[in-house]
C-alpha positions in Angstrom: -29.9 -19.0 -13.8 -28.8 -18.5 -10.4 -25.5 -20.2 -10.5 -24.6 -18.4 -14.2 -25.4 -14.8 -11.4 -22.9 -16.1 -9.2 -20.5 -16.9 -11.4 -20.8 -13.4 -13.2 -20.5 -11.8 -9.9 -17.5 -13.7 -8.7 -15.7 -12.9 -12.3 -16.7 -9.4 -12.1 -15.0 -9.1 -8.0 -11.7 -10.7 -9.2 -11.6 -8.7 -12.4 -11.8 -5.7 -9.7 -9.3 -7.0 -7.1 -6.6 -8.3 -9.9 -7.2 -4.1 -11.0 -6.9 -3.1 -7.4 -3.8 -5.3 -6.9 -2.1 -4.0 -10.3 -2.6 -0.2 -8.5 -1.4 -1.4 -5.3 1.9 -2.2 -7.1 1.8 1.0 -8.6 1.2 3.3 -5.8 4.6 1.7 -4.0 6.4 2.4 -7.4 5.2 5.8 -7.4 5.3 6.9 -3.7 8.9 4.8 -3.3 10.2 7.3 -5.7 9.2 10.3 -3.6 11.7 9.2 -1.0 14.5 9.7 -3.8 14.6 13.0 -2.4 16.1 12.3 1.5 20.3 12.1 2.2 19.2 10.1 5.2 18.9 6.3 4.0 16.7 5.6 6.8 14.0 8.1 5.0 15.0 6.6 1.4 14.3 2.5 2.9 10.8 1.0 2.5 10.0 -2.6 3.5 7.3 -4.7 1.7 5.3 -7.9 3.1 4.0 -10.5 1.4 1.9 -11.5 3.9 0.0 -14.1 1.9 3.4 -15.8 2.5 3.8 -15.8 6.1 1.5 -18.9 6.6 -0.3 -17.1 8.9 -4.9 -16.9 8.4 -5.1 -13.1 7.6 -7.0 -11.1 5.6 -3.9 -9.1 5.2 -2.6 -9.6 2.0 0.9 -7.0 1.3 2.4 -3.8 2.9 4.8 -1.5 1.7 6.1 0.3 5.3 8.1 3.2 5.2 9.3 6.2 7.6 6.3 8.1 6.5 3.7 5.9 5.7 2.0 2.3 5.7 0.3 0.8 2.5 -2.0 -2.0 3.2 -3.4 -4.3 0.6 -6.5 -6.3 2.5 -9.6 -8.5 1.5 -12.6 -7.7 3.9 -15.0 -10.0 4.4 -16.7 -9.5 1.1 -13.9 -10.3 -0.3 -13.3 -7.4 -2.1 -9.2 -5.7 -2.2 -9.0 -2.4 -0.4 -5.8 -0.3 0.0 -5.8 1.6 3.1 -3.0 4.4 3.5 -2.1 5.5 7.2 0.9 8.6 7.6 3.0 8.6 10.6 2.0 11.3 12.7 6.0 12.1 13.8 6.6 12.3 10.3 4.2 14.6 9.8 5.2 16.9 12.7 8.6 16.8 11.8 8.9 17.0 7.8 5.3 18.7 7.3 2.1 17.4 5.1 3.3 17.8 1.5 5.0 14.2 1.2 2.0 12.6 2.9 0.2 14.8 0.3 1.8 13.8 -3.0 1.8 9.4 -2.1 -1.7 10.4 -1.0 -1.8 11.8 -4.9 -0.1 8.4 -6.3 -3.0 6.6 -4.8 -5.8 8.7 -6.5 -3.8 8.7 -9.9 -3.4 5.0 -9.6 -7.1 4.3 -8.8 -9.4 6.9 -10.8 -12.0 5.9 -12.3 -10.9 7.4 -15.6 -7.7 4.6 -15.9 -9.5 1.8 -14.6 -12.2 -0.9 -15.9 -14.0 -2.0 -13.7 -14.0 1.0 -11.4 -11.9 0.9 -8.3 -12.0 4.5 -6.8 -13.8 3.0 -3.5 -11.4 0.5 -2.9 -9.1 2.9 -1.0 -9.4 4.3 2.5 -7.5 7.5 4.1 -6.9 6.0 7.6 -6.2 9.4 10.4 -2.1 9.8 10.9 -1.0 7.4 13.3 2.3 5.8 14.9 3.5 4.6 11.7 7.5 4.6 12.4 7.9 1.8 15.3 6.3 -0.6 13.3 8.6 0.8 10.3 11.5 -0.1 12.8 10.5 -3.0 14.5 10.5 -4.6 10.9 13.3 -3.1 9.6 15.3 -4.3 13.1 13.8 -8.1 12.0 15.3 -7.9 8.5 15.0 -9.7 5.5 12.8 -13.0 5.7 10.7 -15.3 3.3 8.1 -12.8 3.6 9.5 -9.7 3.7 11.8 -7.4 1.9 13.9 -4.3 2.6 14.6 -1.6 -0.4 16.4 1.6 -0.3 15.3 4.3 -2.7 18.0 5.4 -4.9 18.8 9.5 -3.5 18.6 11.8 -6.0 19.8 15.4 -5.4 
C-alpha cells in the first residue's frame, strides 16, 4: 500500500512540475513580447539558460535574463518547480514599475489556478528588485554557448 502512496505522490509532483515548466515557457513568450516596444536593441535582447545543460550539480534548471528582469526555473529540495521573478532595481528607477508590472501579470496569467490542473499558483515567488542588469551583461558579453542563447525581440512601433 505504501509503495502504490509513493508512487501516486511522485506522479502527482511531476504532473505539477511538467505544468509548471509548460508556464515557465509561457511567461518568457509573453513577457519577451513586452520588450517589442524599446528602439534600443539592448532593451529588446533577452538571453535564456539551459542550465540542465551546463554539466554543472544545480538545482537550477533555466533562466530567461533580460535588461529588466530574471526568470528562474528551480527544483528545491522537495523537488518541486518554482519560478522566481527578480526586476532590476536600475530598471526600475530609470523606465518606472509598469513593465515590471505587466511580466509580473504574464506570470499570474500563466499560473492561475483557473488554467491549470493540478494547481500551480504557489509555485511562483516575487523576489524584492535587485541588480538584475550586470548579470544581464556579464552573459550577454559571454555570448552564445551550448547552454545558453541570445534573442532580440522584434521592435514594434
Amino acid at each position: 500500500m505504501e509503495t502504490t502512496d509513493n508512487a501516486a505522490k511522485t506522479a502527482e509532483l511531476q504532473a505539477r512540475n511538467n505544468e509548471v515548466e509548460k508556464a515557465f515557457l509561457q511567461i518568457i513568450k509573453g513577457t519577451s513580447k513586452l520588450l517589442g516596444s524599446f528602439e534600443a536593441k539592448k532593451y529588446r535582447t533577452f538571453i535564456q539558460v539551459d542550465h540542465s545543460a551546463s554539466g554543472k550539480e544545480t538545482n537550477l534548471n533555466s533562466e530567461c535574463i533580460c535588461y529588466f528582469w530574471n526568470l528562474t526555473l528551480t527544483t528545491n529540495k522537495f523537488g518541486y518547480k518554482i519560478i522566481y521573478f527578480t526586476p532590476d532595481q536600475e530598471s526600475i528607477t530609470k523606465f518606472g514599475q509598469r513593465l515590471s508590472n505587466r511580466a509580473i501579470r504574464q506570470l499570474f496569467k500563466c499560473t492561475m489556478q483557473e488554467k491549470n490542473k493540478p494547481n500551480i499558483e504557489d509555485s511562483i515567488r516575487i523576489n524584492s528588485p535587485g541588480n538584475v542588469q550586470s548579470f544581464f551583461l556579464s552573459r550577454l558579453a559571454n555570448g552564445d554557448n551550448a547552454f545558453t542563447s541570445i534573442h532580440e525581440e522584434e521592435y514594434k512601433q
